[in-house]
C-alpha positions as CSV (number, residue, x, y, z in Angstrom):
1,X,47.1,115.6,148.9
2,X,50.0,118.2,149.9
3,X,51.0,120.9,148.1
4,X,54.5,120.8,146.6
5,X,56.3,123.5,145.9
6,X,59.2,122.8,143.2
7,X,60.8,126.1,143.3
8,X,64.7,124.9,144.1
9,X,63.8,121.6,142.0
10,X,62.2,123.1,138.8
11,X,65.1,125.7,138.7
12,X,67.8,123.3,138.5
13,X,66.1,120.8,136.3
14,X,65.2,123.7,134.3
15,X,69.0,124.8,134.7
16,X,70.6,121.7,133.2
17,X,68.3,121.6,130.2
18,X,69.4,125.2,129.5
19,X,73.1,123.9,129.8
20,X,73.0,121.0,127.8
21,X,70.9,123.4,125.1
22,X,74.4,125.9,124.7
23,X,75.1,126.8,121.0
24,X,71.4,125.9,119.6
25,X,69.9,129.3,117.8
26,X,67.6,131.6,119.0
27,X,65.1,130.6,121.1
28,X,66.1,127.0,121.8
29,X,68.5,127.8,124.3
30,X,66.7,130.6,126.1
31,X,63.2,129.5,126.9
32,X,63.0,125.9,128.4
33,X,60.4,123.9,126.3
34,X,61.7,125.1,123.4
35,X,65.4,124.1,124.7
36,X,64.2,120.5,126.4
37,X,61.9,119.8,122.8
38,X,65.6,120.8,120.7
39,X,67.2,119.0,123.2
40,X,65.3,115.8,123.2
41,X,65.9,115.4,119.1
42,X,69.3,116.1,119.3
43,X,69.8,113.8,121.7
44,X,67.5,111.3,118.8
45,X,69.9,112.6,116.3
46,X,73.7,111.7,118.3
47,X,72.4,108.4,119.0
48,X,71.6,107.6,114.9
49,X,74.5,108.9,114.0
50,X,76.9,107.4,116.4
51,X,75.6,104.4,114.6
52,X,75.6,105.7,110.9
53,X,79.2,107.2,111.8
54,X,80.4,103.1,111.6
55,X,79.2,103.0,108.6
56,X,80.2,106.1,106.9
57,X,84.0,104.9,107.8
58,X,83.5,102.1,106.2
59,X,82.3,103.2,103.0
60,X,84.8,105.3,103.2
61,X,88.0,102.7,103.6
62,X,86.2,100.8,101.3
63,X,86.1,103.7,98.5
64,X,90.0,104.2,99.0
65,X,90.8,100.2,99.1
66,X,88.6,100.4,95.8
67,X,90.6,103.1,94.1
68,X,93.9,101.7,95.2
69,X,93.2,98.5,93.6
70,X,92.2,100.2,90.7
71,X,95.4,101.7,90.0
72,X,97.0,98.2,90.6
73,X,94.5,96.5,87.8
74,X,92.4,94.7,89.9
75,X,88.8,95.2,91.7
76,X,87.4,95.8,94.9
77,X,86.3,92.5,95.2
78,X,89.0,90.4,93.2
79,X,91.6,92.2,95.7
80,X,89.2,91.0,98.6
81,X,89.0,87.4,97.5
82,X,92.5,87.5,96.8
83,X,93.6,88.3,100.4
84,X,91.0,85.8,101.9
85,X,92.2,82.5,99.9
86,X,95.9,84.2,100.9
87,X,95.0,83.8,104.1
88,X,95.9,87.5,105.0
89,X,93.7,88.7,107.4
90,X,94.4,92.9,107.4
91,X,90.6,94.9,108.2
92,X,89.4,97.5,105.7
93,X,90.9,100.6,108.2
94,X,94.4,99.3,107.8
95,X,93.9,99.2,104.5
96,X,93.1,102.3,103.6
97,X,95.2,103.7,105.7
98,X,98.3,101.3,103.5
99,X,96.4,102.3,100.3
100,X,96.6,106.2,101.0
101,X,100.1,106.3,103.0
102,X,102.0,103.2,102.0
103,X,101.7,102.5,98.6
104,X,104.3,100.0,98.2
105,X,103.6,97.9,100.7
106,X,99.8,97.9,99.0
107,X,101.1,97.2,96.0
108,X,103.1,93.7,97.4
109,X,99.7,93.0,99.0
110,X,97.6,93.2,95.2
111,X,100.3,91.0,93.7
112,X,100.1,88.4,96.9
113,X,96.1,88.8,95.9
114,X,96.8,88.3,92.7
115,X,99.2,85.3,93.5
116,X,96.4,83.7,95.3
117,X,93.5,83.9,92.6
């Protein structure tokens, strides 16, 4: 078998690693195992959490739609039940987003809930 020398190759390889590995602390953006081993988790880690990101929103809108409610006299869930037999069909993000800025207009939406039950 021939002997292959890597010497352009390995560099940039080793090159983008070290790019890519910007920012991380002490050695794990110098020295290229320790960069490409940092490198590999994080790259594990952005690809959970672009996942767990959904669902951390919607806890979230949930949590304000929740507290929203509460100051209306109704639950979470009664609110929720409320809208579905109403046959209004708003997502949990624009409801929040009503609950925190538009308070009014959340409050007509609890009494159509309410209305409905």
């Amino acid at each position: 078998m021939p002997r292959v020398k890597t010497g352009v190759v390995r560099r940039r390889r080793h090159k983008k690693v070290l790019k890519l590995a910007r920012g991380f602390y002490s050695a794990r953006h110098k020295h290229f195992r320790k960069a490409k081993e940092q490198l590999e988790r994080s790259l594990v880690y952005a690809f959970r959490d672009r996942k767990q990101k959904k669902r951390e929103f919607r806890k979230l809108w949930i949590i304000r739609i929740n507290a929203a409610c509460r100051l209306n006299g109704m639950s979470y869930s009664v609110f929720m039940n409320g809208l579905k037999r109403a046959n209004i069909d708003l997502d949990r993000k624009i409801l929040a987003d009503m609950a925190m800025n538009d308070a009014a207009a959340f409050t007509a939406l609890t009494a159509q809930a309410k209305a409905a039950l």
